[in-house]
C-alpha positions as CSV (number, residue, x, y, z in Angstrom):
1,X,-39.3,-29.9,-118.8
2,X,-38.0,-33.5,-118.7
3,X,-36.6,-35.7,-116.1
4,X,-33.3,-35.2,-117.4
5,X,-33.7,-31.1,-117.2
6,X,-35.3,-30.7,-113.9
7,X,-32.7,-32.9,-112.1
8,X,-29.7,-30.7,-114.2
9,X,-31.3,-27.8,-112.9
10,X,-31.4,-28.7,-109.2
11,X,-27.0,-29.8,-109.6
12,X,-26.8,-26.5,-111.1
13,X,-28.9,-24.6,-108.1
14,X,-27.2,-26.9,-105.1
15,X,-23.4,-25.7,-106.7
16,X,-24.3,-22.0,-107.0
17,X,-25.5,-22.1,-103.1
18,X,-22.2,-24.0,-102.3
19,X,-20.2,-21.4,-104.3
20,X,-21.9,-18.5,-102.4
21,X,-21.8,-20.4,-99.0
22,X,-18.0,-20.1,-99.7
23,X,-17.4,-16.8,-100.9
24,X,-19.7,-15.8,-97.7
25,X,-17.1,-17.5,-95.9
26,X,-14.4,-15.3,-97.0
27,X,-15.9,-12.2,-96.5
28,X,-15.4,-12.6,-92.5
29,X,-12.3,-12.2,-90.7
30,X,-11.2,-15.5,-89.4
31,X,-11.0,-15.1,-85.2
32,X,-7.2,-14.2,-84.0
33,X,-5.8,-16.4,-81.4
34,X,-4.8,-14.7,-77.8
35,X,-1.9,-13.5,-77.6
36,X,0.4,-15.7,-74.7
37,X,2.1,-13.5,-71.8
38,X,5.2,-13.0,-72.1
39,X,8.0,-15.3,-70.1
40,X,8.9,-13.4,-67.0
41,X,11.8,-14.9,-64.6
42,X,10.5,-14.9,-61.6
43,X,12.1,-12.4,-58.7
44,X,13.7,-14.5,-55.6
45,X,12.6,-13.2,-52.8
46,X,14.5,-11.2,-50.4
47,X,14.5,-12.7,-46.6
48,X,16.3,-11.0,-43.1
49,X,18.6,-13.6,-42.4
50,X,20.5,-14.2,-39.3
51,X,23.5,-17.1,-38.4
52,X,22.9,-19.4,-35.1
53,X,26.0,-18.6,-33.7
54,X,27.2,-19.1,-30.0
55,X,27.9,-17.4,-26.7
56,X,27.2,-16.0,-23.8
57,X,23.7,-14.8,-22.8
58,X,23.2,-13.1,-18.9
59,X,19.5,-12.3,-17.4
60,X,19.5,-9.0,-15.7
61,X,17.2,-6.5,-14.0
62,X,18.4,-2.9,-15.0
63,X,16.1,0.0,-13.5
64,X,16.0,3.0,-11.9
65,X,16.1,2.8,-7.8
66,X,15.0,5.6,-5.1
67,X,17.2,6.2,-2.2
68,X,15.1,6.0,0.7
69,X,15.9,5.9,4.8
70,X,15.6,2.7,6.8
71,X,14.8,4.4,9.7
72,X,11.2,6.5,9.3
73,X,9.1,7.8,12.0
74,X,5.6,8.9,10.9
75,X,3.9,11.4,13.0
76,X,-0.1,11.5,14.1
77,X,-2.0,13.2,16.8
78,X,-3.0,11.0,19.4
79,X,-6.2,11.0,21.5
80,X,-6.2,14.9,20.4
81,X,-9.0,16.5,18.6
82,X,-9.1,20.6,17.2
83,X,-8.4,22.2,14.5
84,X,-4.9,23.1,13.1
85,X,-4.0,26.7,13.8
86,X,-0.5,26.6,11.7
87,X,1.9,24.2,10.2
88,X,5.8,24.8,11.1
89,X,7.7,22.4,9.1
90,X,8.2,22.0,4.5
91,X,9.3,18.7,3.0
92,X,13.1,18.2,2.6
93,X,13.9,20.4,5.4
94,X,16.0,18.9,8.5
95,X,14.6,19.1,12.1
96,X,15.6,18.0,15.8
97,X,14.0,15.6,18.4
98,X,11.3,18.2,20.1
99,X,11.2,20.6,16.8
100,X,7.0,21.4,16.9
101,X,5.8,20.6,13.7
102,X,2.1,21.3,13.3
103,X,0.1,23.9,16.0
104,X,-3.9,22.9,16.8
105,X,-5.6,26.0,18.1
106,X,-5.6,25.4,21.8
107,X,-8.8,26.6,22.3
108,X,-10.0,26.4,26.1
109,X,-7.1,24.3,27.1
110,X,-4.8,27.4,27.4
111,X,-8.1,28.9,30.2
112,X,-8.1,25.3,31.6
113,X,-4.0,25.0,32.1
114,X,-4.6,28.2,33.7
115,X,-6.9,27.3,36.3
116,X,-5.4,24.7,37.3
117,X,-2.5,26.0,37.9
118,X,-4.2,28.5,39.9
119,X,-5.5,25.6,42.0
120,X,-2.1,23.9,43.0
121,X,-0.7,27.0,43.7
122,X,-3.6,27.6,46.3
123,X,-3.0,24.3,47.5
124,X,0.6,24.5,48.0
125,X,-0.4,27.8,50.3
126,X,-3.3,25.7,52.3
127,X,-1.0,23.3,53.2
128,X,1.4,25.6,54.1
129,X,-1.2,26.8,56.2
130,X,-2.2,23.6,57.6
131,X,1.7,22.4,58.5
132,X,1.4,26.2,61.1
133,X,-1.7,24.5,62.7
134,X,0.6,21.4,63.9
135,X,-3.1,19.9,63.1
136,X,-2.4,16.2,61.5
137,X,-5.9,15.7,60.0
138,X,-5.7,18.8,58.9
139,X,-2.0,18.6,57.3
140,X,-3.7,15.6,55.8
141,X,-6.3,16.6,54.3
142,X,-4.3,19.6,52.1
143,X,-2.1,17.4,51.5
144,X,-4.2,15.2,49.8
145,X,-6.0,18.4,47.7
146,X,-2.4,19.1,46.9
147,X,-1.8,15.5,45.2
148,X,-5.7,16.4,43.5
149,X,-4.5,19.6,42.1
150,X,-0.5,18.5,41.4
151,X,-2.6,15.5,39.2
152,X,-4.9,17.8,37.5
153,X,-2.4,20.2,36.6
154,X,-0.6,17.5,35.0
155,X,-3.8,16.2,32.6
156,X,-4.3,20.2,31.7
157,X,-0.4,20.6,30.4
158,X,-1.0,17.3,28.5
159,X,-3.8,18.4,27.2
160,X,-2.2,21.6,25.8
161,X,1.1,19.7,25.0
162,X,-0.9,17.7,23.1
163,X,-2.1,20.4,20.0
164,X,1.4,20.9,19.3
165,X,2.5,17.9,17.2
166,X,6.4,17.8,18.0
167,X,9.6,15.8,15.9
168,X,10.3,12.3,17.9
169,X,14.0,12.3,16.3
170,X,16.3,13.8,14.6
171,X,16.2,13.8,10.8
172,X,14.8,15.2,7.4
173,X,11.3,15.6,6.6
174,X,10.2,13.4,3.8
175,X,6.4,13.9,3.8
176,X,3.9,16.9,4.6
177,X,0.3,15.9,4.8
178,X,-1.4,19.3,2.4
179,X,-3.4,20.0,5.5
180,X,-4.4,23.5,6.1
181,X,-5.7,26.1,9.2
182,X,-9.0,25.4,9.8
183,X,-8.4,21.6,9.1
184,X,-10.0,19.3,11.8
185,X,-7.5,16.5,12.6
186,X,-7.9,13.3,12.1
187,X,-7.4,10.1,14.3
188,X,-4.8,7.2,12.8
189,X,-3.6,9.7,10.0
190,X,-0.4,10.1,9.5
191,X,0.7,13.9,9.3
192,X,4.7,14.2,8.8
193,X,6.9,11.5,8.1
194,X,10.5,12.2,9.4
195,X,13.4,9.8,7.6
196,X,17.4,9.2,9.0
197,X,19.7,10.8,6.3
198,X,22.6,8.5,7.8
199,X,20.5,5.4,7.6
200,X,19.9,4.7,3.8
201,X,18.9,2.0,1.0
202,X,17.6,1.8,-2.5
203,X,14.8,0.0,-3.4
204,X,13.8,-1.0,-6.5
205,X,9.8,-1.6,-7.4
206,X,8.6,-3.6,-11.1
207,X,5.5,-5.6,-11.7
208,X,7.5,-7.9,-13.6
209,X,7.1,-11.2,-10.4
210,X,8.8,-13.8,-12.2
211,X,12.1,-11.7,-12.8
212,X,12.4,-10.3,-9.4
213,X,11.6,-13.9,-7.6
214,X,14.9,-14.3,-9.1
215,X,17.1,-12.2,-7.2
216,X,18.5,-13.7,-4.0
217,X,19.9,-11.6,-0.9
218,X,23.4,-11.3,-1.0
219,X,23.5,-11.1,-4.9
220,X,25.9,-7.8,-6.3
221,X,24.7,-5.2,-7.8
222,X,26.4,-2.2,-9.7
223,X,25.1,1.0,-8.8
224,X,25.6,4.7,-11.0
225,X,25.0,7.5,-9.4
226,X,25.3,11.1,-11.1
227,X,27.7,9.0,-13.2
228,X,29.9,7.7,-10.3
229,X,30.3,3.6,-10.1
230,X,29.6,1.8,-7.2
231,X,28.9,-1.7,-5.6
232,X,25.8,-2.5,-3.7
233,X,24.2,-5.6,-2.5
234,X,20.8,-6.8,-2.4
235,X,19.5,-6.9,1.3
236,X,16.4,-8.2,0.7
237,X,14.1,-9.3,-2.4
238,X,10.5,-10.3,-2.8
239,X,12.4,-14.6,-2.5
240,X,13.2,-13.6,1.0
241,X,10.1,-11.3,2.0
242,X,9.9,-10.7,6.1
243,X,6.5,-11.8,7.3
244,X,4.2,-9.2,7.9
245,X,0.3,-8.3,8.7
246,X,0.2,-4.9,7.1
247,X,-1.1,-5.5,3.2
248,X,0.3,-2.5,2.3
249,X,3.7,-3.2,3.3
250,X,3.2,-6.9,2.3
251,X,2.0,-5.8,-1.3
252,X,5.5,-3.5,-1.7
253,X,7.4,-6.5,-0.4
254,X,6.2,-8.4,-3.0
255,X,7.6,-6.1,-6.2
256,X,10.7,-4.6,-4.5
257,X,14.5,-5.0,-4.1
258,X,16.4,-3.5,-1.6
259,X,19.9,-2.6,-1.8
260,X,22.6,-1.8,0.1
261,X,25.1,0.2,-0.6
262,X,29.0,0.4,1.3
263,X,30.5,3.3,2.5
264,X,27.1,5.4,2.3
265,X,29.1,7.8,-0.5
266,X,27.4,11.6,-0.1
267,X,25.7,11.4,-3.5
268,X,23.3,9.1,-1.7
269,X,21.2,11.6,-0.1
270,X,17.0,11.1,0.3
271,X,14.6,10.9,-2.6
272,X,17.5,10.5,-5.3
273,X,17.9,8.5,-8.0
274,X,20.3,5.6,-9.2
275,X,20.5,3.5,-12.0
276,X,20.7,-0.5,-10.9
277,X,22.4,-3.6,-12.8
278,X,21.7,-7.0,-11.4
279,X,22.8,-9.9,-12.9
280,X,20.2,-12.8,-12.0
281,X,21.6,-15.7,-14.8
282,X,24.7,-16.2,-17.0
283,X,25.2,-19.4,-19.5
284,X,28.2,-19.2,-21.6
285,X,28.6,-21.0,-24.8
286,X,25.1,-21.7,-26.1
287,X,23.3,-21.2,-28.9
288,X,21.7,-17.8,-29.4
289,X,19.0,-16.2,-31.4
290,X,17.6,-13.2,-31.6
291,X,14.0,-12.9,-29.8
292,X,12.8,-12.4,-33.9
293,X,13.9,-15.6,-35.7
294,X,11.6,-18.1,-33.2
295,X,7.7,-18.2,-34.1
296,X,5.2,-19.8,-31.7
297,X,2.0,-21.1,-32.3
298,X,-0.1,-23.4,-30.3
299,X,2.6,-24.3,-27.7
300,X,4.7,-25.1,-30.9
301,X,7.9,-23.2,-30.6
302,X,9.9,-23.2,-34.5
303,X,12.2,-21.6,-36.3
304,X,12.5,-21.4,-40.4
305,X,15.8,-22.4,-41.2
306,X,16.8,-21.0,-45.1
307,X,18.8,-24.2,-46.7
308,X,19.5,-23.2,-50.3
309,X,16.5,-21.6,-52.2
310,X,14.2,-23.7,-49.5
311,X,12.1,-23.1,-46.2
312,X,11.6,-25.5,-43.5
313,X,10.5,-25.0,-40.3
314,X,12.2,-26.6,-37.4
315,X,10.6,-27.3,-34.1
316,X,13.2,-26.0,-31.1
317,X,13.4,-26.2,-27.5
318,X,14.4,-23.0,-26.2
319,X,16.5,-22.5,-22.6
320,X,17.1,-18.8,-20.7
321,X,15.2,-16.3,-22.5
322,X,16.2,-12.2,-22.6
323,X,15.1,-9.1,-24.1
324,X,17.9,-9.3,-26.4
325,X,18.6,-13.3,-27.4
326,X,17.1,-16.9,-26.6
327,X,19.3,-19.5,-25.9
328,X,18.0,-22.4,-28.4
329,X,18.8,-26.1,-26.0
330,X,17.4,-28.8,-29.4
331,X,16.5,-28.3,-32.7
332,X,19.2,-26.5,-34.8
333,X,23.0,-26.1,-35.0
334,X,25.7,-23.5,-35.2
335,X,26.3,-21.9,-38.5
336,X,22.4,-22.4,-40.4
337,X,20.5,-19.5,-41.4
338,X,17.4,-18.5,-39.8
339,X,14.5,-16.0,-41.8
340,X,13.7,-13.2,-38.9
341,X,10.1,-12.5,-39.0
């Protein structure tokens, strides 16, 4: 073949491959482009708002008080040992000065009483005898045994006086120590407390220090009782604590109020219970927020104040703080809207 017919040849080769290049091109389905998501408005957000408004805001202790007596005797056996033989005397039962409240078996003290008064009585008779002799050594002599046996006689009926544990005033039993026959006694224990129904208080006990350090002596209280209103005052506080040695009793000083109440109504009997309202702080015409609208962090105390569709938070100073409100002293005004958390 010429020249001429072998380059004709390779135009006519180099169109049919372009030709099929393109029809190959055809035969697949060109890629479809992703379909775009759909426009969706976004939904505003829904907050719990509240309005800074103003008022009055008032600190208070509320609780639950125990009437209790002022004047309390406990009862122990003293320099006495044995063991107790039978208890007289329940809890919340009323007694009288002398009433014997717990009986130690009187083992040989009853034989020893016995004998000695056996031995004054024979002494009284020897110095009877003596006095017929006219004989003043003699006289002197019994009379001395006498003053023996008059003193013995004395440390016996102690000594059996002493295993009956007996009521040192009038009252109403407020404690029973759960001792039983057979029990030995112990030294320094305290086994029946008696209390003064005429002589009363209430008294108050929380762990919460800082509240109750605000209570001063003097300060009114309002007192319910089986739903009947009346006033008391508070007598003394843990502000105004009365020095003392005893930890226990310096401990419940600590956490207590105790409060008086006038004209010692009947419903306040021993051991019952009265609801208590003391007002410690009042500020009137502050701002207030509830306790859910301020957020702390670091120290940083802030609220996040709503103005139109936007959130910013504000840093506040807060002033007298309560379970139900926080008076707000810097930061925001009257009338904005604050999110609650």
């Amino acid at each position: 073949m010429s020249i001429r017919g072998k380059a004709y040849a390779r135009r006519v080769m180099v169109s049919v491959l372009v030709v099929a290049a393109c029809a190959g091109c055809s035969l697949v389905p060109a890629e479809e482009e992703p379909l775009k998501p759909p426009l969706v408005k976004p939904v505003k957000e829904n907050y719990e708002i509240v309005e800074v408004k103003s008022g009055t805001i008032i600190k208070r202790i509320s609780g639950v008080a125990t009437v209790e007596s002022t004047n309390v005797k406990n009862h122990e056996f003293k320099g006495v040992s044995g063991k107790i033989q039978e208890v007289l005397v329940l809890n919340n039962t009323p007694v009288k000065k002398g009433d014997p409240l717990i009986v130690l078996d009187p083992g040989d003290s009853a034989i020893v009483l016995k004998e000695k008064e056996r031995d004054y009585e024979q002494a009284v008779y020897n110095l009877e005898q003596a006095k017929q002799t006219q004989d003043t050594n003699k006289m002197k002599i019994r009379l001395m045994e006498l003053n023996i046996a008059e003193l013995r006689l004395s440390d016996a009926r102690k000594a059996v006086e002493g295993k009956t544990l007996r009521a040192e005033m009038d009252g109403m039993i407020t404690f029973v120590d759960p001792a039983k026959p057979g029990d030995s006694v112990q030294a320094n224990k305290t086994y029946v407390i008696i209390s003064d129904p005429n002589s009363v208080r209430l008294a108050y006990t929380s762990g919460n220090t800082s509240d109750m350090l605000e209570v001063q002596a003097g300060v009114s209280v309002e007192v319910t009782i089986k739903g009947k209103k009346l006033e008391g005052k508070v007598v003394q506080s843990p502000s105004n604590t009365p020095a003392t040695d005893n930890k226990q009793l310096a401990e419940r000083y600590s956490k207590t109020i105790f409060i008086q109440v006038q004209d010692h109504p009947p419903e306040l009997t021993l051991g019952a219970n009265a609801d208590i309202n003391i007002v410690t702080r009042q500020k009137d015409n502050v701002l207030i927020i509830p306790p859910r609208a301020l957020s702390q962090y670091l120290g940083r105390n802030f609220v996040k104040v709503l103005e139109g569709d936007s959130i910013k938070e504000v840093d506040v100073e807060k002033g007298l703080e309560t379970t139900s409100g926080i008076e707000i002293v810097k930061g925001i005004r009257e009338g904005q809207k604050l999110i609650l958390q």
